[in-house]
MIDOSE-1310 file (N, C-alpha, C; in nm, 2 decimals, decimal comma, always signed):
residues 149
xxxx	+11,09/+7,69/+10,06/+11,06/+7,80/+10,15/+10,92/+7,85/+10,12; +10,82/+7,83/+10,25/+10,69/+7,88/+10,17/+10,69/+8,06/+10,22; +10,56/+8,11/+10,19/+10,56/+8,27/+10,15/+10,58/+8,32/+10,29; +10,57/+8,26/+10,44/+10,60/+8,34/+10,54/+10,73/+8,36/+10,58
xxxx	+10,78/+8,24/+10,53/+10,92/+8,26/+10,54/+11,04/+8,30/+10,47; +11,02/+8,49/+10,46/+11,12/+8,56/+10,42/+11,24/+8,60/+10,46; +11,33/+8,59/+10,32/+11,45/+8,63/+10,42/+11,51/+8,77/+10,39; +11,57/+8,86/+10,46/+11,63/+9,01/+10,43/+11,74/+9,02/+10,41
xxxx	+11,78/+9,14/+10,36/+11,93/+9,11/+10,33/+11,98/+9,32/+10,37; +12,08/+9,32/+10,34/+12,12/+9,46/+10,38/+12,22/+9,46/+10,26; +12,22/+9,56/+10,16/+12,22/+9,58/+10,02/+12,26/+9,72/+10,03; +12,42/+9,72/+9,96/+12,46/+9,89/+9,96/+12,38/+9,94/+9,83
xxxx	+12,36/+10,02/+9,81/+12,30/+10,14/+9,75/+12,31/+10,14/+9,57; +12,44/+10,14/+9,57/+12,51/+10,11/+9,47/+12,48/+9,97/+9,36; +12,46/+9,86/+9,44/+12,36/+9,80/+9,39/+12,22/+9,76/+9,36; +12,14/+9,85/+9,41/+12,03/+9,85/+9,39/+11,99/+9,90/+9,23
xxxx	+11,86/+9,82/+9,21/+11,79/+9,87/+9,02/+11,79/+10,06/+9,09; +11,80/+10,10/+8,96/+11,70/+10,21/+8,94/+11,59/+10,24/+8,99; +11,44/+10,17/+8,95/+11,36/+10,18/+9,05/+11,34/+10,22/+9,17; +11,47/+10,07/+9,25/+11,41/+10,09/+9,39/+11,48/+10,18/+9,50
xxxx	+11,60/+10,26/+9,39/+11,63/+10,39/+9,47/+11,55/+10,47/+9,46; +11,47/+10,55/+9,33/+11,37/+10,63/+9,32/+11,22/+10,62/+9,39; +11,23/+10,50/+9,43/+11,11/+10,46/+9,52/+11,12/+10,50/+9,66; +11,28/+10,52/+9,70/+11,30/+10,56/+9,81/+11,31/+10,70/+9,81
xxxx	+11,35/+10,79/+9,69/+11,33/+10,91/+9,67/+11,23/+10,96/+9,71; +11,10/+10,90/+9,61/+11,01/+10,93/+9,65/+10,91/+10,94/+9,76; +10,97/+10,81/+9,82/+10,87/+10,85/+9,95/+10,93/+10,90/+10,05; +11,04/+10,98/+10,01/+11,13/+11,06/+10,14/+11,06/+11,19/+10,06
xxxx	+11,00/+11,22/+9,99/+10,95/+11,32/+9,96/+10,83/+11,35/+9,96; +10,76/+11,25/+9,98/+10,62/+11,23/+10,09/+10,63/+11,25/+10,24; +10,73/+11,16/+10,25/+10,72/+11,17/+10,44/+10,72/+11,32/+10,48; +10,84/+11,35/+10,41/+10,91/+11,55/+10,43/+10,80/+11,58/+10,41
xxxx	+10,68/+11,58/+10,32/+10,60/+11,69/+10,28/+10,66/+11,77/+10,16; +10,75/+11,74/+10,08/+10,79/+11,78/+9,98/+10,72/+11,75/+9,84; +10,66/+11,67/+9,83/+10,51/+11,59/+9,78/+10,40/+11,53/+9,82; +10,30/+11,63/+9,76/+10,17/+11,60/+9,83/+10,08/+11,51/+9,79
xxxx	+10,16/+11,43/+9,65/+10,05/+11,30/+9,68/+10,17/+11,22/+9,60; +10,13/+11,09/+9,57/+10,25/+10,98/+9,50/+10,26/+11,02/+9,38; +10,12/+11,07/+9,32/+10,17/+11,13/+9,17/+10,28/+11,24/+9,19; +10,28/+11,30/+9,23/+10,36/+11,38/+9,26/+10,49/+11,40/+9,26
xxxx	+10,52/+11,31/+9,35/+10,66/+11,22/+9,37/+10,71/+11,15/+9,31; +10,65/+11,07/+9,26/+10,66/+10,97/+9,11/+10,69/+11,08/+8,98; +10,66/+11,14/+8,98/+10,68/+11,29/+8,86/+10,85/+11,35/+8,87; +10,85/+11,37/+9,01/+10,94/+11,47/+9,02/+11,14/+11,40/+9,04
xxxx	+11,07/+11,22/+9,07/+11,24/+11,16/+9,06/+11,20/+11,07/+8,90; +11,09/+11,08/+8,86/+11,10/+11,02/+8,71/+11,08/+10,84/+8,73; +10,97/+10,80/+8,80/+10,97/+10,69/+8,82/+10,80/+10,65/+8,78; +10,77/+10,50/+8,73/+10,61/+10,51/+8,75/+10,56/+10,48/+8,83
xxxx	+10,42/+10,51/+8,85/+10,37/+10,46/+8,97/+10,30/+10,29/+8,99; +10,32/+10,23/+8,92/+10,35/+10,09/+8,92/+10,46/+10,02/+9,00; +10,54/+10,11/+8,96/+10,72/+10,07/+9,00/+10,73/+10,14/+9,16; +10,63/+10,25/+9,16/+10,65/+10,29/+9,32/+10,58/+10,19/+9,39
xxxx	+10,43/+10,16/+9,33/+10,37/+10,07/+9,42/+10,41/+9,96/+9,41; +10,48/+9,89/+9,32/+10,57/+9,76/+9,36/+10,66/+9,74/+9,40; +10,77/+9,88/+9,46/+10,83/+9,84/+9,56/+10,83/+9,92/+9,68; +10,71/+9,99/+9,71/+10,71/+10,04/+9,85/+10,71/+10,01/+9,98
xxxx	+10,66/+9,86/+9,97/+10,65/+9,81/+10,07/+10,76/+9,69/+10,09; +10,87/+9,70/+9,98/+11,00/+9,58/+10,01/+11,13/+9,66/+10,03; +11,14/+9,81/+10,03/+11,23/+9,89/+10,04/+11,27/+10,00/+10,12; +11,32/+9,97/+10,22/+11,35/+10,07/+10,32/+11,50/+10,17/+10,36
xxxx	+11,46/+10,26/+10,38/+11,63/+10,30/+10,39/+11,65/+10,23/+10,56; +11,78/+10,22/+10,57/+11,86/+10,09/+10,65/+11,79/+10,20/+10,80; +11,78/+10,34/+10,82/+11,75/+10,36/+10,95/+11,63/+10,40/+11,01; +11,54/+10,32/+10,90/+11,42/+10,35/+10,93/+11,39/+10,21/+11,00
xxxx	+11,44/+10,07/+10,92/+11,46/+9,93/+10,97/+11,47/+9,94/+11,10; +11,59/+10,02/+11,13/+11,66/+10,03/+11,27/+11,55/+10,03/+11,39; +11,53/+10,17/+11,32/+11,44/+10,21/+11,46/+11,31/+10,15/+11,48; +11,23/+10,08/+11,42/+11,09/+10,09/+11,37/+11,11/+9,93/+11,34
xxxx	+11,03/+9,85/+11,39/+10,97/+9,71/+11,36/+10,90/+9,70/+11,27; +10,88/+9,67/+11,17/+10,81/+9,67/+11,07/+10,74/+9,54/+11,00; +10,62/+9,48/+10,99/+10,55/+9,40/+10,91/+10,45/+9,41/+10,84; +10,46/+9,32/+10,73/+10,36/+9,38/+10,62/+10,30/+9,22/+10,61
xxxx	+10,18/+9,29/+10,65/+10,03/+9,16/+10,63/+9,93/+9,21/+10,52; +9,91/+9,03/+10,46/+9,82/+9,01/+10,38/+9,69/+8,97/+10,37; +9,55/+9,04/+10,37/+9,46/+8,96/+10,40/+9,36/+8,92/+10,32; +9,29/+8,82/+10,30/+9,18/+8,80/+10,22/+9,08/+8,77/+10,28
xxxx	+8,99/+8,89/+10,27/+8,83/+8,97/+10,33/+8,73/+8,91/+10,26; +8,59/+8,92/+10,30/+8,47/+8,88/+10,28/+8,47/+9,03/+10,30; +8,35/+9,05/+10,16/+8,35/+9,18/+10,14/+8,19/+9,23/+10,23; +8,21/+9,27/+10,33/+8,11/+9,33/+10,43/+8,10/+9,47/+10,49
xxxx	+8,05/+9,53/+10,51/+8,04/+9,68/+10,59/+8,12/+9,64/+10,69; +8,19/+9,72/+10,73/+8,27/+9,73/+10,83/+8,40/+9,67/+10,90; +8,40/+9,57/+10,80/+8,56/+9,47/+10,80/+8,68/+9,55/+10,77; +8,68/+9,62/+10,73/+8,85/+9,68/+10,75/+8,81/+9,79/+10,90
xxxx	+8,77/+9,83/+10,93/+8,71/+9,92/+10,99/+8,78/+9,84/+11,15; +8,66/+9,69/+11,17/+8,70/+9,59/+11,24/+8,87/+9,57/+11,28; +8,90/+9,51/+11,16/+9,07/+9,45/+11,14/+9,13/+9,56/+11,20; +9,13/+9,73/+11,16/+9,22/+9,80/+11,19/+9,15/+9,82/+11,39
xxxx	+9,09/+9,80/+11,37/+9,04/+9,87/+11,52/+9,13/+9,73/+11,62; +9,12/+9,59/+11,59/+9,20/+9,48/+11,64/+9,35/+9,52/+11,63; +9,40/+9,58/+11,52/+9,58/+9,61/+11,52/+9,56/+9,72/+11,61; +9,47/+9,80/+11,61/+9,56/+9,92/+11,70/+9,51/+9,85/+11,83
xxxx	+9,45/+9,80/+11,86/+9,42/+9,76/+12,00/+9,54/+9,70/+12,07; +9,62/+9,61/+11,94/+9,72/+9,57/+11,96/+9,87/+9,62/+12,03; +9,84/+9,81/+11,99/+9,95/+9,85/+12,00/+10,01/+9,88/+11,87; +10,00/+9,83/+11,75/+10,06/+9,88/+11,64/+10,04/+9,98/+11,59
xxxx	+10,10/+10,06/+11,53/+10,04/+10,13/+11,41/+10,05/+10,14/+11,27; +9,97/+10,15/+11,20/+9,95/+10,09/+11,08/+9,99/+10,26/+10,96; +10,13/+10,16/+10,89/+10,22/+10,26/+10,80/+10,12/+10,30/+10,69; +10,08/+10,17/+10,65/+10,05/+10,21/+10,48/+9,90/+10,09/+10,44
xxxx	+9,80/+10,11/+10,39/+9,67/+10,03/+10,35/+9,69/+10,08/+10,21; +9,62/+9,89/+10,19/+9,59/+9,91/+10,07/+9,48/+9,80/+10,00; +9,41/+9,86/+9,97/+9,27/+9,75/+9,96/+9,22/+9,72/+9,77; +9,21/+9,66/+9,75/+9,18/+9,56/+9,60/+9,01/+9,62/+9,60
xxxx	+8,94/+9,67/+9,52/+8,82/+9,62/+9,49/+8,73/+9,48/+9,49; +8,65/+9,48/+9,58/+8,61/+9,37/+9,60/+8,56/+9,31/+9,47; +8,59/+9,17/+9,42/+8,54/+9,09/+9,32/+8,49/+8,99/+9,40; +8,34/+8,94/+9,35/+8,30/+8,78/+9,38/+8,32/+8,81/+9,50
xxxx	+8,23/+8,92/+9,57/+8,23/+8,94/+9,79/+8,38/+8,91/+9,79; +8,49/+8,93/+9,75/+8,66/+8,96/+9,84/+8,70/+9,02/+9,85; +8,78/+9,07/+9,92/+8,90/+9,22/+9,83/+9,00/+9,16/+9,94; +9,12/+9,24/+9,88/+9,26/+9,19/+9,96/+9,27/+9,32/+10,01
xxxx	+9,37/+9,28/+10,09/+9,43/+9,40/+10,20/+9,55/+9,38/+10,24; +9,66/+9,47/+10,21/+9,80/+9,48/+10,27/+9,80/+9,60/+10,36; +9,79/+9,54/+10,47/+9,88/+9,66/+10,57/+10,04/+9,62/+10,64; +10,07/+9,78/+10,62/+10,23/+9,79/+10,67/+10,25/+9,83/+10,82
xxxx	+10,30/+9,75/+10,92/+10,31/+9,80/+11,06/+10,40/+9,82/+11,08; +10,37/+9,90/+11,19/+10,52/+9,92/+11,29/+10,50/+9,86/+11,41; +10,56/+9,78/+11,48/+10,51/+9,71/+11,56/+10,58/+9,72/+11,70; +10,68/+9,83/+11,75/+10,79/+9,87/+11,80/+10,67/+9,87/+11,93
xxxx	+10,57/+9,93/+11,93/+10,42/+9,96/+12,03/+10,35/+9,88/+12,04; +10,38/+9,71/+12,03/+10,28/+9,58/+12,03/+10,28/+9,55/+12,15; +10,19/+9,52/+12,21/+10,18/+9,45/+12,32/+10,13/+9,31/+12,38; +10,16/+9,25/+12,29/+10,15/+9,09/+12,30/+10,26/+9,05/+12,18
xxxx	+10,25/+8,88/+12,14/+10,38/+8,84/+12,05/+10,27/+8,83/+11,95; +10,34/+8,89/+11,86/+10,32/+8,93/+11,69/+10,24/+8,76/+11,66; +10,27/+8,66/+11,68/+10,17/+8,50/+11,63/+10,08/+8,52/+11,73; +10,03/+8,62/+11,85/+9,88/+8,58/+11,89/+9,85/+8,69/+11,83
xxxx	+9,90/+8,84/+11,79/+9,82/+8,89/+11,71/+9,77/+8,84/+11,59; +9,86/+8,75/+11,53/+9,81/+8,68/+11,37/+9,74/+8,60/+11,41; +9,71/+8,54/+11,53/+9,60/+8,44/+11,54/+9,49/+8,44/+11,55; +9,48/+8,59/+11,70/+9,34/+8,64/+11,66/+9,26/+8,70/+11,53
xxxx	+9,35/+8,78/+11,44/+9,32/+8,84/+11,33/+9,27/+8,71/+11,25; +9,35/+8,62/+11,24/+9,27/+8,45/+11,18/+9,17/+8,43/+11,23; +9,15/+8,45/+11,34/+9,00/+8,40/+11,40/+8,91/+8,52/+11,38; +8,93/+8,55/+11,30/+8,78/+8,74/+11,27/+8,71/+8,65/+11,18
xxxx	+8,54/+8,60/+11,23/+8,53/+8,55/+11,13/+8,47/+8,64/+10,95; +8,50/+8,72/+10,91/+8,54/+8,79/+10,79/+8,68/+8,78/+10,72; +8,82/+8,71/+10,81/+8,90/+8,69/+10,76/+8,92/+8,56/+10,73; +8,96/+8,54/+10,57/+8,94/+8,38/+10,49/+9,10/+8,38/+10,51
xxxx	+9,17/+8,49/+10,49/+9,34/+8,45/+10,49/+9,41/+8,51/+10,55; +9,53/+8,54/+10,62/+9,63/+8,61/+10,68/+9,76/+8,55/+10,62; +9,84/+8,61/+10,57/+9,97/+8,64/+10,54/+10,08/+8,75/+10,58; +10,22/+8,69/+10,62/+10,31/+8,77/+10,65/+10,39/+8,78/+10,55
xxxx	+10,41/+8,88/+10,44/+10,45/+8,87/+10,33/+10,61/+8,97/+10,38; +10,63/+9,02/+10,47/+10,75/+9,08/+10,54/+10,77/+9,10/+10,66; +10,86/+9,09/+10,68/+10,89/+9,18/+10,83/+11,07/+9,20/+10,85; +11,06/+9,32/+10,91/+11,27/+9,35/+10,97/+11,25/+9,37/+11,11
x	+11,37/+9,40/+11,16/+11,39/+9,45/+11,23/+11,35/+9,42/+11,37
């Protein structure tokens, strides 16, 4: 199986680690506004923020799935003024809206980029948006590291 091709599962509660219930704690305590930043959240159910940022983007509660299309793309940038700037202005153009960013320090001109979409508002099929996004010439890679729903 290579990396685009993930597969999901639907997983009662009861077995999940530790972690990746508190991960969902937490960011139900972001979304509410009950925490105003991840430190925060990460404090208040006892989890680190390591552990939040490595599973925030593979854990969802089952009715967020539902409602909400969801994909999480990977990119590898040429580090230039205005390339993320670019990329996000191409997804909303698309119709998406973009959950969650997160960008690497650029080393040696690259930095990576994960964004999390919702894609329920796309208006074309999700492989010509990844195709155009492949053809930006500042993008060296595109990955689909998830998607539900």
């Amino acid at each position: 199986m290579n990396k685009t091709d993930k597969k999901f599962y639907l997983v009662r509660e009861d077995v999940l680690p530790e972690a990746m219930k508190k991960t969902l704690d937490a960011k139900e305590l972001i979304e509410r506004g009950k925490a105003e930043s991840v430190w925060e959240a990460v404090q208040r159910v006892d989890l680190s923020r390591s552990a939040f940022y490595k599973y925030r983007d593979t854990v969802f509660p089952f009715h967020t799935v539902v409602k909400e299309k969801l994909i999480t793309l990977f990119f590898y940038l040429e580090d230039r003024s205005g390339t993320l700037s670019q990329l996000l202005s191409t997804v909303a153009s698309s119709g998406c809206n973009v959950l969650t960013i997160h960008q690497t320090i650029p080393l040696q001109g690259r930095a990576n980029v994960t964004l999390s979409l919702n894609t329920s508002g796309i208006t074309m099929e999700i492989e010509e948006l990844l195709s155009g996004l492949r053809k930006m010439e500042f993008v060296e890679k595109v990955e689909v590291l998830g998607s539900g729903a």
